[in-house]
Backbone as numpy.savetxt, mean C-alpha at the origin, in Angstrom:
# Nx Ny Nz CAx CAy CAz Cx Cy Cz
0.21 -2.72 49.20 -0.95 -3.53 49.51 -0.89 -4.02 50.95
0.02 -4.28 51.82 0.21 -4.73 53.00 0.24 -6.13 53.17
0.63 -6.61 52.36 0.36 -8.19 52.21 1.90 -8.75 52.09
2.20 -9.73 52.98 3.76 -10.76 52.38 3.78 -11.47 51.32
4.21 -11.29 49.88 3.99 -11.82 48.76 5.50 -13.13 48.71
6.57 -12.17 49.01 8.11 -13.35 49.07 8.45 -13.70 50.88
8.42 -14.61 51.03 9.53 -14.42 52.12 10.97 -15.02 52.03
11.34 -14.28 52.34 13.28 -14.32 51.98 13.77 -15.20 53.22
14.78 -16.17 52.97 15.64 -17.01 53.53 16.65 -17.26 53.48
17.61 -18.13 53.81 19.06 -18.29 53.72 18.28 -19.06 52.14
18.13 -19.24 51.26 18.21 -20.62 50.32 17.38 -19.98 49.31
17.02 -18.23 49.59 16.51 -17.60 48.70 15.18 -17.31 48.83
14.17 -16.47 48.18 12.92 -16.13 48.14 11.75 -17.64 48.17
10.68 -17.53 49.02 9.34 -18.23 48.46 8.21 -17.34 48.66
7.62 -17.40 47.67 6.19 -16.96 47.62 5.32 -17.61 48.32
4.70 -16.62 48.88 3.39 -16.82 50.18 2.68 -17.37 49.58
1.41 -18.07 50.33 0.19 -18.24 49.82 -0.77 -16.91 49.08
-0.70 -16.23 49.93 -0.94 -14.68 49.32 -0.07 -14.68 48.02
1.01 -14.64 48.11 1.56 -14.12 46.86 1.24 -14.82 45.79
1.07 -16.47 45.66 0.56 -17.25 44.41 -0.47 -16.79 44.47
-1.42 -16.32 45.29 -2.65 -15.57 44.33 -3.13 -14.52 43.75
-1.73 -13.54 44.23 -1.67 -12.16 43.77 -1.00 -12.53 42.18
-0.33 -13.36 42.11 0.28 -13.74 40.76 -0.75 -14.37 39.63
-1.53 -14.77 40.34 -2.83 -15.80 39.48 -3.08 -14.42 38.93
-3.95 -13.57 39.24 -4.28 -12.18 39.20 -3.78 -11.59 38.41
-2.40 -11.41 38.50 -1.73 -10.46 37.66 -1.46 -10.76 36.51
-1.28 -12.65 36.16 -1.36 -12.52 35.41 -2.50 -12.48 34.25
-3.44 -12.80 34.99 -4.98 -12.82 34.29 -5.45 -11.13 33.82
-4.73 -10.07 34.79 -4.57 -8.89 34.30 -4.29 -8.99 33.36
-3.30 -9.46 32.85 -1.83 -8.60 31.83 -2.32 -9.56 30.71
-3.12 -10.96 30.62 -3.82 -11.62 29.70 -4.74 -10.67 28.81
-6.21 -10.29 30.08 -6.53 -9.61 29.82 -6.40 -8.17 29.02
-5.22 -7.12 29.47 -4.65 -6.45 28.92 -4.22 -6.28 27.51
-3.58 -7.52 27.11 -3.27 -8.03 25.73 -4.42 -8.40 24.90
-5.50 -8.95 25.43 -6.25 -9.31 24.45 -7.12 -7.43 24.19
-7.15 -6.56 25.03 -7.60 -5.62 24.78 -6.74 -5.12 24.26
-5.30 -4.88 23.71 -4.42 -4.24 22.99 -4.67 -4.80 21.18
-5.47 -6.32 21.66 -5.17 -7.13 20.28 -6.22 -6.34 19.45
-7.52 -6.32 20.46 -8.81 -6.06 19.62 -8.65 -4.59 19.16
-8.22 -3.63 20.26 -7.75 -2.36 19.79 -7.20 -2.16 18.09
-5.88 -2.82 18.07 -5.05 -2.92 16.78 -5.80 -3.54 15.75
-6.75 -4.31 15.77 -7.59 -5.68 15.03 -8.48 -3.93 14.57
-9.14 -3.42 15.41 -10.18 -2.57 14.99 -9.86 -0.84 14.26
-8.37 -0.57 14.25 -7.46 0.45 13.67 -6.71 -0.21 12.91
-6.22 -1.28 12.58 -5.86 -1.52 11.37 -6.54 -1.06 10.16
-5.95 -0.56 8.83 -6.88 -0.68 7.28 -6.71 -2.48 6.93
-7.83 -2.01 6.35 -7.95 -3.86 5.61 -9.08 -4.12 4.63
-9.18 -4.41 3.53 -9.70 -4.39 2.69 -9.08 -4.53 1.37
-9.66 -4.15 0.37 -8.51 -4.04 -1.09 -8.54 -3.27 -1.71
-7.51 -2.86 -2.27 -7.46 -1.42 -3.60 -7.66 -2.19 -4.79
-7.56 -1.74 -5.80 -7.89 -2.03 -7.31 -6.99 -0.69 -7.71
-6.09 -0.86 -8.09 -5.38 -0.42 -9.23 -5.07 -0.63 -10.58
-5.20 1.05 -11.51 -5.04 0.30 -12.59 -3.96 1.38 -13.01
-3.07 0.82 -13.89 -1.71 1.36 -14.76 -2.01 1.12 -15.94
-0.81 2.51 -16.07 -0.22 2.16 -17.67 0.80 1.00 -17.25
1.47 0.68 -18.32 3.16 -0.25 -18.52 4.17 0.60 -17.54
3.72 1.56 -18.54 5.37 2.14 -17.67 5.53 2.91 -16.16
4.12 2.83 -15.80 4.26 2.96 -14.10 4.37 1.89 -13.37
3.79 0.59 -14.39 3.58 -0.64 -13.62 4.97 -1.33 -13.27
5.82 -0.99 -14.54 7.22 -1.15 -14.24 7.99 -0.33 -13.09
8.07 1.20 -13.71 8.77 1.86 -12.85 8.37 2.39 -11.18
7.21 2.69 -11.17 6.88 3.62 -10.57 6.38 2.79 -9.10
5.36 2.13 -9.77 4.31 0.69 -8.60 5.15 -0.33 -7.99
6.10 -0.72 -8.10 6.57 -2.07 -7.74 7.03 -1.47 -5.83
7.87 -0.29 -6.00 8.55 -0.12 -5.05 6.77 0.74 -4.08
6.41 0.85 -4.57 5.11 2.02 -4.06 3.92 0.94 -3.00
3.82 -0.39 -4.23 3.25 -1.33 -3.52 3.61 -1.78 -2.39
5.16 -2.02 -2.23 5.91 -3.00 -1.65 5.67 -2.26 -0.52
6.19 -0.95 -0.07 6.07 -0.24 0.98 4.29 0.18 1.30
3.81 0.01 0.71 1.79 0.50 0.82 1.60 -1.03 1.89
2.35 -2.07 1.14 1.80 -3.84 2.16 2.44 -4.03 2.90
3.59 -3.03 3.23 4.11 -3.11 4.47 3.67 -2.35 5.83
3.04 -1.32 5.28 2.70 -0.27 6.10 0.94 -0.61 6.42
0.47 -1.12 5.21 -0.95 -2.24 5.48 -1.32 -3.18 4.72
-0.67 -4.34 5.51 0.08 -5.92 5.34 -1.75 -6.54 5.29
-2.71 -5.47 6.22 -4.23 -6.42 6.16 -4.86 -5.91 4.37
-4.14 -5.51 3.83 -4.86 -4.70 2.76 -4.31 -5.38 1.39
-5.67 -6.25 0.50 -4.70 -6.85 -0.52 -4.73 -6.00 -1.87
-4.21 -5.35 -2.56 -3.69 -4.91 -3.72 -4.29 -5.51 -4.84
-5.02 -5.31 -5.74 -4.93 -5.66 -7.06 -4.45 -4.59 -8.11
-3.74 -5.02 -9.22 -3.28 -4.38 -10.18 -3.32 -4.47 -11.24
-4.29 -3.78 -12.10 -4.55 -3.87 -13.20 -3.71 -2.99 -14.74
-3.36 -3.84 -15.30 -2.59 -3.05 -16.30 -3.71 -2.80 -17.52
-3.33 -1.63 -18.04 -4.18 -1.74 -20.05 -2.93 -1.45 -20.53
-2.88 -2.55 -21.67 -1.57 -2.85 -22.13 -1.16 -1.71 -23.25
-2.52 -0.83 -23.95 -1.84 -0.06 -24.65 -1.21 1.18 -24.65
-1.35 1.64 -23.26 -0.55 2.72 -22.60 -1.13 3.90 -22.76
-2.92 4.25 -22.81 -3.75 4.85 -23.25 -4.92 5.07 -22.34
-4.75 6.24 -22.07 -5.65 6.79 -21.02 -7.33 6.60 -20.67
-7.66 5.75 -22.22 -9.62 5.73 -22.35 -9.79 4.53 -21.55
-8.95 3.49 -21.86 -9.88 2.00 -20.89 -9.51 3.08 -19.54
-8.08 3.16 -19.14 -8.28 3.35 -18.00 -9.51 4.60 -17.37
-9.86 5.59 -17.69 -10.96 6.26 -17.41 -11.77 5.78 -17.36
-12.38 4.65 -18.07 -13.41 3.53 -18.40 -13.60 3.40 -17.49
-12.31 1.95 -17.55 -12.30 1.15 -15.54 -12.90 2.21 -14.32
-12.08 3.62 -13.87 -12.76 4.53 -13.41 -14.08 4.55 -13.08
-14.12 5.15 -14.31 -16.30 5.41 -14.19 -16.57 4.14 -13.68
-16.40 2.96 -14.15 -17.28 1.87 -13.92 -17.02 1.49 -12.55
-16.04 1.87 -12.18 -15.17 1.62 -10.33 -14.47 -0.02 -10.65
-14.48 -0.03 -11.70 -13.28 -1.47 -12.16 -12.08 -1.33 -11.12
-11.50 -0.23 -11.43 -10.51 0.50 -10.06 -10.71 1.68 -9.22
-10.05 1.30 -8.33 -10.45 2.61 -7.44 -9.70 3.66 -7.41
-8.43 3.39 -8.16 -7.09 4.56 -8.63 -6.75 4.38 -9.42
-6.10 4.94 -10.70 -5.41 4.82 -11.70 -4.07 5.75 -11.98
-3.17 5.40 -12.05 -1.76 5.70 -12.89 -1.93 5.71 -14.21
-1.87 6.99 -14.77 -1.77 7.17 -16.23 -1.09 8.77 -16.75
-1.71 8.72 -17.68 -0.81 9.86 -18.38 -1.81 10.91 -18.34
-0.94 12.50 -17.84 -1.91 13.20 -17.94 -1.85 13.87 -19.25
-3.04 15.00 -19.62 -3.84 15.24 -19.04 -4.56 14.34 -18.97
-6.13 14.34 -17.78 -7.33 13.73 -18.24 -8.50 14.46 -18.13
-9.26 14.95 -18.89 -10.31 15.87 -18.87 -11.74 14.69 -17.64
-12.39 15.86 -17.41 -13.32 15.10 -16.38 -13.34 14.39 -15.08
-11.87 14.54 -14.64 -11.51 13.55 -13.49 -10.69 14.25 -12.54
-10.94 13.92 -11.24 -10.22 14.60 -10.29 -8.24 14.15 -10.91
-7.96 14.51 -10.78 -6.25 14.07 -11.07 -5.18 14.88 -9.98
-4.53 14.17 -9.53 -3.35 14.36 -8.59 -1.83 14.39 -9.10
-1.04 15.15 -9.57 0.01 14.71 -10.34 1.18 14.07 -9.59
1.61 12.84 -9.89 2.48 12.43 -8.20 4.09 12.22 -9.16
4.47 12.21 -10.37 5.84 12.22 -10.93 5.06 12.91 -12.20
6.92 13.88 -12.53 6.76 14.24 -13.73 8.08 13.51 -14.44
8.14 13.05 -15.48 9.23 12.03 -15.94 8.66 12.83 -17.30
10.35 12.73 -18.39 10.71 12.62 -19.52 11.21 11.27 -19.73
10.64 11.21 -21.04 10.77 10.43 -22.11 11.46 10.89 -23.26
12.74 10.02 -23.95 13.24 10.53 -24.76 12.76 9.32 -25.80
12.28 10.19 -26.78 12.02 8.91 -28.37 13.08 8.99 -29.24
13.57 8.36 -29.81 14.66 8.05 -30.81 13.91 7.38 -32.43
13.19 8.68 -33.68 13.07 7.82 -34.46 13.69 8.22 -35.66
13.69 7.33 -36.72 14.70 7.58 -37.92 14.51 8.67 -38.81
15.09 9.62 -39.56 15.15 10.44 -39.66 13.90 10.30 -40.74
13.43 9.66 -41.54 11.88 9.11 -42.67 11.04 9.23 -41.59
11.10 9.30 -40.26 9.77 9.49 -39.50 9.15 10.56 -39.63
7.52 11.17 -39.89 7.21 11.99 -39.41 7.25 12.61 -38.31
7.48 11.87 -37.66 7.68 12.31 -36.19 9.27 13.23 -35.73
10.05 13.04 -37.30 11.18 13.67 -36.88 11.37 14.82 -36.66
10.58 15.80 -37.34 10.75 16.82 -37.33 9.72 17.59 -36.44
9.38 16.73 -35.21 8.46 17.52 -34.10 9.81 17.27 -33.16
9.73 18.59 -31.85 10.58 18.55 -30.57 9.92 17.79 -29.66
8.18 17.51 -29.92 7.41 16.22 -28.80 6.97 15.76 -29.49
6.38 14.48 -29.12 5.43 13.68 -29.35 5.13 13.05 -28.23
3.25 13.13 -28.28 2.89 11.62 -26.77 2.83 10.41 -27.44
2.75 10.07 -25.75 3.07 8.09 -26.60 2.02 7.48 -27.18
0.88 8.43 -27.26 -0.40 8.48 -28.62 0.10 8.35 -29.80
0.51 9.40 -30.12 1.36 9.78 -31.43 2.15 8.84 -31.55
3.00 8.13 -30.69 4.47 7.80 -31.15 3.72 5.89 -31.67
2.69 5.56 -31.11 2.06 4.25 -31.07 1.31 4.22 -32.60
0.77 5.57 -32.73 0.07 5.60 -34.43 1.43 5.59 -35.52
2.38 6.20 -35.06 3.42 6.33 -35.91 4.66 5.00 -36.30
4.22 4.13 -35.33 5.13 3.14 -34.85 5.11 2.04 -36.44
5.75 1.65 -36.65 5.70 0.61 -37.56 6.91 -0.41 -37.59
């Protein structure tokens, strides 16, 4: 710039008159600067809310750790989570259609619906040998809930 901003002495640096106003400046730049970095990030952030709905046993296993890292990664975005307690695929399709949620965790198959398969997990059932159910190699947890007593 051609301008004396420090002048140096035995007793160390002072800033010119020039230089306190090149500093006013710069920092009204770098103010400036930041508040355009803020609005930037403010306007690329996600933010809004999901609606989720589960079975039990994703809500246990699967969601806890899935959420935790989803509100970390978008902390502006609040989560709801909806469970149907009987571990049965119709409310949740319900919720669906009606847009109650906007995703659901459940059991496949589901006829009529886009579906993404994101875990495949076994289940082992243990029932007494008077079960009907004993002498099948599967049962879903349809079956195993009618059979339950």
């Amino acid at each position: 710039m051609g301008i004396l901003l420090l002048e140096r002495g035995r007793h160390g640096a002072q800033v010119t008159e020039a230089g306190k106003s090149v500093l006013a400046h710069a920092r009204e730049v770098l103010t400036r600067l930041e508040l355009i970095r803020s609005e930037a990030d403010n306007k690329t952030k996600v933010s809004g809310r999901i609606r989720i709905g589960s079975i039990p046993s994703a809500t246990l296993s699967l969601l806890p750790k899935a959420i935790a890292n989803f509100s970390r990664r978008y902390p502006k975005v609040e989560v709801v989570l909806l469970e149907e307690p009987a571990q049965g695929t119709e409310e949740l399709t319900e919720w669906l259609n009606t847009r109650t949620v906007d995703l659901a965790f459940l059991e496949l198959p589901v006829p009529n619906l886009e579906t993404v398969p994101v875990l495949q997990d076994e289940l082992c059932a243990v029932v007494s040998g008077a079960s009907p159910l004993s002498r099948h190699k599967r049962a879903s947890v349809r079956e195993l809930a009618k059979n339950h007593s």
